[in-house]
Structure formats: structure tokens, C-alpha cells
C-alpha positions in Angstrom: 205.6 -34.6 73.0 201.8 -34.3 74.7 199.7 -35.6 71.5 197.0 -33.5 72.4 199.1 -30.5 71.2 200.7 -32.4 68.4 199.8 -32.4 64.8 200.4 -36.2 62.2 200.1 -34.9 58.2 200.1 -37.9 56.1 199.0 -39.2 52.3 198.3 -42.5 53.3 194.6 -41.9 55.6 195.3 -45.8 56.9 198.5 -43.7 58.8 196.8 -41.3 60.4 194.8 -43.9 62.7 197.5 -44.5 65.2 198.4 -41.0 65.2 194.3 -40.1 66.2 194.2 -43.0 68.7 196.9 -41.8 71.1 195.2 -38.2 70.6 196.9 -36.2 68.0 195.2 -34.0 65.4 195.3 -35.6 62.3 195.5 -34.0 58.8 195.4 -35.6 55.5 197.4 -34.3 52.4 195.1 -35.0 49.5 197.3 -36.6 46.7 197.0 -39.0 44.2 198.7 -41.4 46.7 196.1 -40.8 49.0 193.1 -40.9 46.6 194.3 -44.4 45.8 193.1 -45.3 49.0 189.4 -44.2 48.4 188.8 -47.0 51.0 189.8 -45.0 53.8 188.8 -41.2 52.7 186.0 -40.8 55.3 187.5 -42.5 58.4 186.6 -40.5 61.7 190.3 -40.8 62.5 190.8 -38.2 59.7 190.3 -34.8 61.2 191.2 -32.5 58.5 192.4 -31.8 54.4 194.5 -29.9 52.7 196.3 -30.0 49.3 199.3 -29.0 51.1 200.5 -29.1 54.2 201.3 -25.0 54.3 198.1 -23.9 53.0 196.7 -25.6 56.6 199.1 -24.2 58.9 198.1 -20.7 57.1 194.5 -21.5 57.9 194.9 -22.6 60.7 197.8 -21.0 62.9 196.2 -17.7 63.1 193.0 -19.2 65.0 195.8 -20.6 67.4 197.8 -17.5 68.1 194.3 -16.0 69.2 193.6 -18.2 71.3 
């Protein structure tokens, strides 16, 4: 898989650094799993939210198929 045209969703924000460093878009899943981890809410390594991971690929699929 090229990471550049790969996407990581994850709860955990402290996962989605590897994902970012060998160039994947990252997407966080807000939950309470991941608001336990407060800490970590506004790394730069998170790239994007979403309460669900459905409700982002609905957002953000059409801007992709345009493209």
C-alpha cells in the first residue's frame, strides 16, 4: 500500500502518529476512549475528526471522485 494514498482511523490519537509519519492521512474517531486521552487531542499528526468513521468518508469521497 503507497501511504500517501492510504487512510489510518483510530480512537486512540497516540496511534495515529506512526500512521502520519510514514505519510498516511490520519483521522481520529472522537469517542470517549479518545477524549480520555485529552493529552494528545491537538497533535499535528492528527489530520482530521469525525464521530464516525462513515460520516467522513461521506464528506469526504465526493471531493475525491472530482478530482
Amino acid at each position: 500500500i503507497d501511504p500517501s494514498q492510504a487512510v489510518m482511523f483510530e480512537d486512540m490519537p497516540r496511534n495515529l502518529e506512526p500512521a502520519h509519519q510514514l505519510g498516511m492521512e490520519t483521522v481520529l474517531i472522537e469517542s470517549d476512549t479518545s477524549y480520555a486521552a485529552l493529552g494528545d487531542m491537538d497533535a499535528a499528526y492528527i489530520h482530521h475528526r469525525t464521530p464516525c468513521p462513515g460520516v467522513w468518508l461521506n464528506q469526504y469521497l465526493p471531493q475525491v471522485r472530482t478530482a
